[in-house]
RONU-546774 format. One record per residue (C-alpha): residue in one letter; chain; x, y, z. Coordinates in Angstrom, 1 decimal. Each point is the difference from the previous one (the first is absolute). Layout:
! residues N
rest;kette;u;v;w
a;A;X;Y;Z .
...
This chain:
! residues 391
rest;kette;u;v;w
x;A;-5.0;16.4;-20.5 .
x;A;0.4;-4.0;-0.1 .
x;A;1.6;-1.5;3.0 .
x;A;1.3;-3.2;0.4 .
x;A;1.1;-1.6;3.4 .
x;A;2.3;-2.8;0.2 .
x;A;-0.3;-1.8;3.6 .
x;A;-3.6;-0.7;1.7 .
x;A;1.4;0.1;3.1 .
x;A;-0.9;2.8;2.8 .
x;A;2.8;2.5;-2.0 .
x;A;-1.8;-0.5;-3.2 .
x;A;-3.6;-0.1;1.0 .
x;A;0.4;3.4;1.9 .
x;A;1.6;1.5;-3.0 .
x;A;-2.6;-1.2;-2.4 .
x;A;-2.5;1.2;1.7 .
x;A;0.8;3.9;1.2 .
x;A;1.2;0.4;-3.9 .
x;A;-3.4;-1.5;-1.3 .
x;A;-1.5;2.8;2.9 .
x;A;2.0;2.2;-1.4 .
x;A;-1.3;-0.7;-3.7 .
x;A;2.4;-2.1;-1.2 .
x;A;-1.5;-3.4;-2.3 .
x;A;2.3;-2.9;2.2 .
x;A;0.3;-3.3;-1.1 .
x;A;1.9;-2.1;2.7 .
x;A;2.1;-3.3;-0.5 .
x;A;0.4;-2.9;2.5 .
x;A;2.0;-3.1;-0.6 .
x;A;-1.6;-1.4;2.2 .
x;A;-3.1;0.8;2.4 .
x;A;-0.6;3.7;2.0 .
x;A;2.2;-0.1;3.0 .
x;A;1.6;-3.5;-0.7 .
x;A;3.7;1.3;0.3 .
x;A;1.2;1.8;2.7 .
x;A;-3.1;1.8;1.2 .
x;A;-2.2;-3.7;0.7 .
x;A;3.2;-1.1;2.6 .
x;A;0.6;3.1;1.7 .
x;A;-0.3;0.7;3.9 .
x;A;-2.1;3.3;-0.7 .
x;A;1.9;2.5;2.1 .
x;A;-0.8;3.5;0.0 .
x;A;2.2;2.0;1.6 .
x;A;2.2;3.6;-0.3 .
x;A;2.3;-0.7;2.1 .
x;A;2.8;0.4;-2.4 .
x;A;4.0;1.4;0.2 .
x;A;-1.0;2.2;-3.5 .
x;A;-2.0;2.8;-0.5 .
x;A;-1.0;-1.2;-3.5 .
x;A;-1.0;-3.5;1.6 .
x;A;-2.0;2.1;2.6 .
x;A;-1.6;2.0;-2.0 .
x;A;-0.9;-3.1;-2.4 .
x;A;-1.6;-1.6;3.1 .
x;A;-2.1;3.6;1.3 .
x;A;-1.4;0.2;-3.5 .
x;A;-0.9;-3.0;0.0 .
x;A;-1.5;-0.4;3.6 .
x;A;-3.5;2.0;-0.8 .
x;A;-0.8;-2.3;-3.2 .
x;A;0.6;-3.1;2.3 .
x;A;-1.5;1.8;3.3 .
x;A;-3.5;0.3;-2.6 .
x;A;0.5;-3.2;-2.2 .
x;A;-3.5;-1.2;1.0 .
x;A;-1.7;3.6;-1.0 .
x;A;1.7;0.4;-3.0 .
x;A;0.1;-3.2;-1.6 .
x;A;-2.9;-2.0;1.7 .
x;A;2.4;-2.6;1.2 .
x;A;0.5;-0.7;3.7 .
x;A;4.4;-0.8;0.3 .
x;A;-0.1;-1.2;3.6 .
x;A;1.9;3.7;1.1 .
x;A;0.8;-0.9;3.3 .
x;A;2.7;3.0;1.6 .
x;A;2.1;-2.2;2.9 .
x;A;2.6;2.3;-1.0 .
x;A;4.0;-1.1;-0.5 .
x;A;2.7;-0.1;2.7 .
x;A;3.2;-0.1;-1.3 .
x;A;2.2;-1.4;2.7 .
x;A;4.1;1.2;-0.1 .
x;A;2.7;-2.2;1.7 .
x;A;2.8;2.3;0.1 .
x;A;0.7;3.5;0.8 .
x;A;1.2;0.8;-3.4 .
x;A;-3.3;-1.5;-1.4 .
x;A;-1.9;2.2;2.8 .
x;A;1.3;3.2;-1.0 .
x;A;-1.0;-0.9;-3.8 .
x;A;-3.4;-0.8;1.5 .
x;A;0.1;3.7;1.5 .
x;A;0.8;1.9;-3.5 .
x;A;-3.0;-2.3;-1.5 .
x;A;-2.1;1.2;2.4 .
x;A;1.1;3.6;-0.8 .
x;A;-0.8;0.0;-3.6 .
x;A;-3.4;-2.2;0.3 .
x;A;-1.1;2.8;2.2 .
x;A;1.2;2.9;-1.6 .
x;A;-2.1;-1.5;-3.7 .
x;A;-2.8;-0.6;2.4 .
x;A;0.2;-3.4;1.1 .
x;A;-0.9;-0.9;3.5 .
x;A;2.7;-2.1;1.3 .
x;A;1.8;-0.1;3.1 .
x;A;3.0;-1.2;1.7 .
x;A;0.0;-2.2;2.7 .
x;A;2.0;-1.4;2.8 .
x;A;0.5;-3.5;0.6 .
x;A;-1.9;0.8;3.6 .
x;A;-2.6;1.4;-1.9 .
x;A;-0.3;-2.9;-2.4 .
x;A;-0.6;-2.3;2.8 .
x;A;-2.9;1.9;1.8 .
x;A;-1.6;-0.4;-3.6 .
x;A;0.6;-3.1;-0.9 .
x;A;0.3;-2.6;2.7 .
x;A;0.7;-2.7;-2.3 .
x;A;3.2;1.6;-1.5 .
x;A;3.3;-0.1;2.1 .
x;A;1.8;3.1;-0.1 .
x;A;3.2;-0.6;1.6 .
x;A;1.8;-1.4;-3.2 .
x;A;-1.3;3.9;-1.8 .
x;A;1.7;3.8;0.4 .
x;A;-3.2;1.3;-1.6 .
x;A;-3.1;-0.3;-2.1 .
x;A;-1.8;2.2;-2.5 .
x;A;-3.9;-0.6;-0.1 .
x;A;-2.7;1.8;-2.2 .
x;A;-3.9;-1.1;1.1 .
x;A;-1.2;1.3;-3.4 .
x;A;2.0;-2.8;-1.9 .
x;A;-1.6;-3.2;-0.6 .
x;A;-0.8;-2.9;-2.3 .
x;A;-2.8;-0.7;-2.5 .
x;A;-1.1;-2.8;-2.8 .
x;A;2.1;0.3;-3.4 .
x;A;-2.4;-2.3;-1.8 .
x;A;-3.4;1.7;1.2 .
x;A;2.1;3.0;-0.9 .
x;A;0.7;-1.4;-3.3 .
x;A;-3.5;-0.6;-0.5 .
x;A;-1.2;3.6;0.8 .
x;A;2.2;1.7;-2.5 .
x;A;-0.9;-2.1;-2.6 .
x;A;-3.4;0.3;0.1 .
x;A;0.0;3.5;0.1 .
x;A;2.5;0.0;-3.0 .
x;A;-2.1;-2.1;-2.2 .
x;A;-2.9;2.2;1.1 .
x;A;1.9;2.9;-1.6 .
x;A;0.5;-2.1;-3.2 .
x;A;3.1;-1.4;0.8 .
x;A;0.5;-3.6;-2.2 .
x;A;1.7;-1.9;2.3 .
x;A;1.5;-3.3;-1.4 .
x;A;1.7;-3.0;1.8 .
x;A;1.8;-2.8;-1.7 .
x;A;1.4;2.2;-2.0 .
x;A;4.1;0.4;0.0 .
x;A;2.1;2.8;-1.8 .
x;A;2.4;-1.3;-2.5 .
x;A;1.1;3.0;-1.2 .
x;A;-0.4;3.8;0.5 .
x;A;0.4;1.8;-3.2 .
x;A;1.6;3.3;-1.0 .
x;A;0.2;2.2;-2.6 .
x;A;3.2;1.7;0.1 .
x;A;0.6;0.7;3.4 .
x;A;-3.2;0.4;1.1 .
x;A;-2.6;-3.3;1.4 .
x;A;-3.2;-0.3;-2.3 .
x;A;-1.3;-3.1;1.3 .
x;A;0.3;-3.3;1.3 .
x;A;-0.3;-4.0;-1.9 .
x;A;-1.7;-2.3;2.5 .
x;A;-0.8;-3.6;0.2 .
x;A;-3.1;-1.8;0.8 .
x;A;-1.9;-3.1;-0.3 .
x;A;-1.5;1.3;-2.9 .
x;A;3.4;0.7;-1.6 .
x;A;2.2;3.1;-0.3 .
x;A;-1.3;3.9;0.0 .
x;A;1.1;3.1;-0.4 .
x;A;-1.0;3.1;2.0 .
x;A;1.1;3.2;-1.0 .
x;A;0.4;2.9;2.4 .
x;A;0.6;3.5;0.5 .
x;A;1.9;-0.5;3.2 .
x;A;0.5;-3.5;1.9 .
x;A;0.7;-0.7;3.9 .
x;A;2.1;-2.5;1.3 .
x;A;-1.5;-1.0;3.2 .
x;A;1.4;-3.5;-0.4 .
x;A;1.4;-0.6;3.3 .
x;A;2.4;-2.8;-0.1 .
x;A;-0.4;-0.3;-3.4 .
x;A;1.0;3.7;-0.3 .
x;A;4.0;-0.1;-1.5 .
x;A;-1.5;-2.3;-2.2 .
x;A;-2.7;2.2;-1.6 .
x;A;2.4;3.0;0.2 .
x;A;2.7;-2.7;-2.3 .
x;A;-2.4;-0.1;-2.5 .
x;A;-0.6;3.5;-0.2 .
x;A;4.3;0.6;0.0 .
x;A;-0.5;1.2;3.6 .
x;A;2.9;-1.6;2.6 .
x;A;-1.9;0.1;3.2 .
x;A;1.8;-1.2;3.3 .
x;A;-3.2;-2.0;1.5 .
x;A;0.8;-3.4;1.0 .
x;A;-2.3;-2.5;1.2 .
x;A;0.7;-1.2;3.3 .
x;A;-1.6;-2.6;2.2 .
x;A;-2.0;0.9;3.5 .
x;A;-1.9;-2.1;2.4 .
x;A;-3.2;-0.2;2.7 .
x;A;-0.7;-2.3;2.4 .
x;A;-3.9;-0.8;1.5 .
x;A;0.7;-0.9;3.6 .
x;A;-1.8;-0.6;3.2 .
x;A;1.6;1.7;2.5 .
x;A;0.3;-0.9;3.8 .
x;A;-1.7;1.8;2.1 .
x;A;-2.3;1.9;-3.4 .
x;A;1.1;3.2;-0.8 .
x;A;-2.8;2.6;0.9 .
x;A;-1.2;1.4;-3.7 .
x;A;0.3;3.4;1.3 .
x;A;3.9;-0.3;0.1 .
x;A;2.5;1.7;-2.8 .
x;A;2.0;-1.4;-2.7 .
x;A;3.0;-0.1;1.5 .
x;A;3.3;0.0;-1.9 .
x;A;3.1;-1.0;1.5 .
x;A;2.4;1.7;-2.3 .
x;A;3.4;-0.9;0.3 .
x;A;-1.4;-3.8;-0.1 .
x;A;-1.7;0.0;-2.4 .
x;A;-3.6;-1.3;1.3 .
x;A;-3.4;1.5;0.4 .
x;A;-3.2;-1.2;1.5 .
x;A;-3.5;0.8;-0.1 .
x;A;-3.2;-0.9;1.2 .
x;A;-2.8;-1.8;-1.8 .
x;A;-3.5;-0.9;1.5 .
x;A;-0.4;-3.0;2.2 .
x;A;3.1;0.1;1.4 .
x;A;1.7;-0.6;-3.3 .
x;A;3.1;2.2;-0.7 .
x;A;2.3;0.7;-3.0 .
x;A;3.6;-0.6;0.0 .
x;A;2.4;1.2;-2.4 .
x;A;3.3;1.5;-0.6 .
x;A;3.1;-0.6;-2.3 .
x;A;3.3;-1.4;1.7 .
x;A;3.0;0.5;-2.0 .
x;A;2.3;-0.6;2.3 .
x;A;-0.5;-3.8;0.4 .
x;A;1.0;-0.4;-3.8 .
x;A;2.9;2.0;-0.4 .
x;A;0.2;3.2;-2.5 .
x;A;-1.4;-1.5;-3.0 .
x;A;-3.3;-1.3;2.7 .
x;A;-2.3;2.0;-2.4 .
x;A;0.3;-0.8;-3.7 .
x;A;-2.5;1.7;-3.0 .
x;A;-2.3;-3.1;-1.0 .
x;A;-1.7;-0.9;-2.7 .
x;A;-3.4;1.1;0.3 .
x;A;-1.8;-2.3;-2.2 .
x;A;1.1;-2.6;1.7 .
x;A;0.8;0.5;4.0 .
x;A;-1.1;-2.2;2.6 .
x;A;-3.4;1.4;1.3 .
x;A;-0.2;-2.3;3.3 .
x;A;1.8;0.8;3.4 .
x;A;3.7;-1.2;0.9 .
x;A;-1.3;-1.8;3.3 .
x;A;3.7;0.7;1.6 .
x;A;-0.3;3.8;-1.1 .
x;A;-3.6;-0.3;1.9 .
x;A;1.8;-1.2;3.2 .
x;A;2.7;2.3;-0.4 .
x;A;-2.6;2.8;0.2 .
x;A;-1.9;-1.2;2.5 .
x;A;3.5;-0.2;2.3 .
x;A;0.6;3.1;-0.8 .
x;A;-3.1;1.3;0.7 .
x;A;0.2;-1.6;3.1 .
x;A;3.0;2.2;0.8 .
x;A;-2.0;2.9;0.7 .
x;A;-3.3;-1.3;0.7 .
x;A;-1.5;-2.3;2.5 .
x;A;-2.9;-1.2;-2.6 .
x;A;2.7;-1.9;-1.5 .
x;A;1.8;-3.5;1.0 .
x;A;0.1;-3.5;0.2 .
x;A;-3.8;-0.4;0.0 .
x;A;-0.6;2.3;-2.9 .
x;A;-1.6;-1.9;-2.9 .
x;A;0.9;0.4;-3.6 .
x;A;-3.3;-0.1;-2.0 .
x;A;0.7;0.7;-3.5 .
x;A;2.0;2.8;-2.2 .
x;A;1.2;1.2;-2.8 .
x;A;2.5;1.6;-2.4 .
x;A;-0.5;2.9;-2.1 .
x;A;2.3;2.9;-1.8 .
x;A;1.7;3.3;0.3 .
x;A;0.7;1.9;-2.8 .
x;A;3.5;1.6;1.6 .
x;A;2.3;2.8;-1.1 .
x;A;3.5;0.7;1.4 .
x;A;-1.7;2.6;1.9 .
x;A;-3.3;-1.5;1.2 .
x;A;-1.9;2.8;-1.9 .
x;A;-1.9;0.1;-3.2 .
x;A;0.6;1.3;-3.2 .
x;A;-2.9;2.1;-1.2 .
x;A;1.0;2.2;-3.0 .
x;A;-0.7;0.2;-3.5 .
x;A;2.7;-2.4;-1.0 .
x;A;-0.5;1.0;-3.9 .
x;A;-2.4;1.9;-2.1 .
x;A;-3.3;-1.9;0.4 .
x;A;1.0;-2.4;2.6 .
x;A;-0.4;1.2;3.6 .
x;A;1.1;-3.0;2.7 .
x;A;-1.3;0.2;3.5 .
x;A;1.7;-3.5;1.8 .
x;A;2.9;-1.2;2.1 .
x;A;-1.6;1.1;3.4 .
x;A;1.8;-2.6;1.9 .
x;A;-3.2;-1.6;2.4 .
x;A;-1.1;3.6;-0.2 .
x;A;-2.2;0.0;-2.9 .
x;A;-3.5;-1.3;1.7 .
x;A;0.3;3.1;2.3 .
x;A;0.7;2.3;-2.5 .
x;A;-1.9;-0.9;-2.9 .
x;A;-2.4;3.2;0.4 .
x;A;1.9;2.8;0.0 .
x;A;2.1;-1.9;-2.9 .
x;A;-3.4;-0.2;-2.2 .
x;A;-0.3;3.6;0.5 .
x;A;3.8;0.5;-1.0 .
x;A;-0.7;-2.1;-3.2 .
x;A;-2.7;2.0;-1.1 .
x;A;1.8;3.2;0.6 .
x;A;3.1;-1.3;-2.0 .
x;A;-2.3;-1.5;-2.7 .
x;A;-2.0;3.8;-0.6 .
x;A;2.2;2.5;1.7 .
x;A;3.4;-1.5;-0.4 .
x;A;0.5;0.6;3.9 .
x;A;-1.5;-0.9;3.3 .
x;A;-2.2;2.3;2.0 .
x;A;-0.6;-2.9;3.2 .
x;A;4.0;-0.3;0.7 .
x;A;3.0;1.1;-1.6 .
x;A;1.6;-3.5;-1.2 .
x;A;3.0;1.8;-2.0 .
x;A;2.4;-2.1;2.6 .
x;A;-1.3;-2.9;-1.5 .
x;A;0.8;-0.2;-3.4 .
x;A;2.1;-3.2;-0.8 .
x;A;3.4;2.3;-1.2 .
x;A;0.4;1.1;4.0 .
x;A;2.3;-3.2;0.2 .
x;A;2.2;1.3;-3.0 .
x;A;0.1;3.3;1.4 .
x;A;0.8;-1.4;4.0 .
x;A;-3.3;2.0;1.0 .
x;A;-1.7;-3.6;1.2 .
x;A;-1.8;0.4;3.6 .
x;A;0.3;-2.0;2.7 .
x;A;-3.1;-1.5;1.8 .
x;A;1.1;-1.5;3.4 .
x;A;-3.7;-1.1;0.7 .
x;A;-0.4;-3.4;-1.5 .
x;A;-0.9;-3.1;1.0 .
């Protein structure tokens, strides 16, 4: 069976290389370089602490491959398990909080609900009187998206996967109504690639790919940003990424007293405060007013943050978003399976998605998860989900 993979980013590389395990010859195609999209300027959560049970199970599949990168693939990603604490203003909020906590248990997760008493024996530095609750899971965690990157790709060319960069699809072809192949460009000049079965794992280039193969998907690129700060006093690195919801912002701890800050604050812009952007051509450096925005609101729940807190350096990066902030992972049309749209998910839950990709690809259905909520004609239908965790 000949493969092809379109998208080197995290997506992509984990598909290539459980369908090349799994016997498949994969050829994959990158634009640009492995990672360089969305993967290269993500925060590298890992977390399943999710309002979904498909998210949650995504995430627990997912968690063992991540938990033994460093075995598996001979790559060191910089695990580090600080867990997440997801931190609930109102009581409304709260009782979501509780039913989250519910579910990620009853799949197997170990999260907890907290009080905002309880918060504040753990974490000195956070102020809980603004909070009516708090969810925290010390299993979640963040790792390295580009060391990660750099272990699937080795171990896909070691199973024979030709992997090639600077090379963009122009076309996917079809024979009646069924893919066959791909035209790409290089700087060599334009190829063609036939295929028994191609995978869209294009990220925010995704409703573009799936154009060109007559698929309408509803993946839009959207802008997201991170902020390197020095907080005052340091944040200890054993403390959780910590998630603010109903404002928006997160925070988490780097070494040396460096910490990330993120978030995205619609409110400040009205309703239209997060537009689809080109993604050839977005602005890849920090908004310095978004930064100090961030870091105020930061400082709203935290006493690492304020006046004295320095902005280092940041940058800007991209979401590949659906109405519903979950993927679409289907086989869109004979031959052409996409696996994309995870919404800042798709780092997290690249390895139980590879595994997906190859079941779709040889069996025609998934053994790891059952993605059938995910297929891109739930929105037609009115079946789309609704994940409350996102940040």
């Amino acid at each position: 069976m000949d493969v092809l993979v379109i998208g080197g980013g995290i997506v992509g590389l984990s598909a290539a290389y459980y369908a090349a395990e799994r016997g498949a010859d994969v050829t994959l195609v990158e634009k640009g370089s492995l990672g360089g999209g969305s993967t290269a300027r993500a925060a590298g959560g890992i977390r399943s602490q999710f309002s979904t049970r498909v998210n949650v199970e995504l995430s627990l599949a997912s968690k063992p491959v991540w938990d033994r990168f460093e075995e598996s693939f001979g790559v060191d990603i910089g695990l580090r398990k600080n867990g997440y604490l997801f931190l609930a203003r109102t009581e409304a909020v709260a009782e979501r909080f509780r039913e989250n906590v519910r579910l990620q248990r009853d799949l197997g997760a170990d999260s907890e609900y907290l009080t905002p008493a309880e918060v504040g024996a753990r974490w000195s530095g956070i102020d809980p009187a603004p909070f009516a609750g708090a969810t925290y899971n010390p299993d979640d965690g963040v790792a390295d998206p580009n060391l990660a990157v750099q272990g699937y790709a080795a171990a896909a060319r070691e199973l024979g996967v030709d992997i090639r960069t600077g090379a963009a699809v122009t076309d996917v072809r079809r024979r009646g109504d069924r893919v066959v192949g791909v035209d790409v460009q290089t700087e060599g000049g334009r190829e063609r690639h036939a295929a028994d079965l191609v995978v869209n794992a294009a990220g925010a280039w995704a409703a573009e790919v799936g154009s060109m193969a007559g698929v309408d998907l509803p993946i839009s690129p959207r802008r997201r940003q991170i902020a390197v700060v020095e907080p005052t006093p340091p944040i200890p690195e054993s403390a959780p990424l910590t998630i603010d919801l109903e404002t928006g912002s997160y925070f988490r701890p780097e070494r040396d007293g460096i910490a990330l800050v993120g978030g995205h604050f619609a409110d400040r812009e009205g309703p239209d405060a997060d537009p689809a952007v080109d993604p050839d051509a977005f602005e890849t450096g920090m908004d310095i007013e978004w930064a100090a925005e961030a870091v105020e609101r930061a400082a709203d729940c935290a006493a690492y943050f304020g006046p004295e807190t320095r902005i280092r350096r940041g940058w800007a990066g991209l979401y590949a978003v659906t109405p519903d902030h979950h993927p679409v992972i289907e086989v869109s049309r004979p031959g052409l399976v996409t696996a994309a749209g995870f919404s800042g998910h798709g780092f997290q839950h690249a390895p139980a998605t590879g595994r997906i990709v190859a079941d779709l690809l040889f069996d025609g259905a998934p053994s790891v998860v059952d993605v059938s909520a995910l297929d891109r004609e739930r929105f037609d239908r009115g079946d789309s989900l609704t994940e409350r965790s996102v940040a």
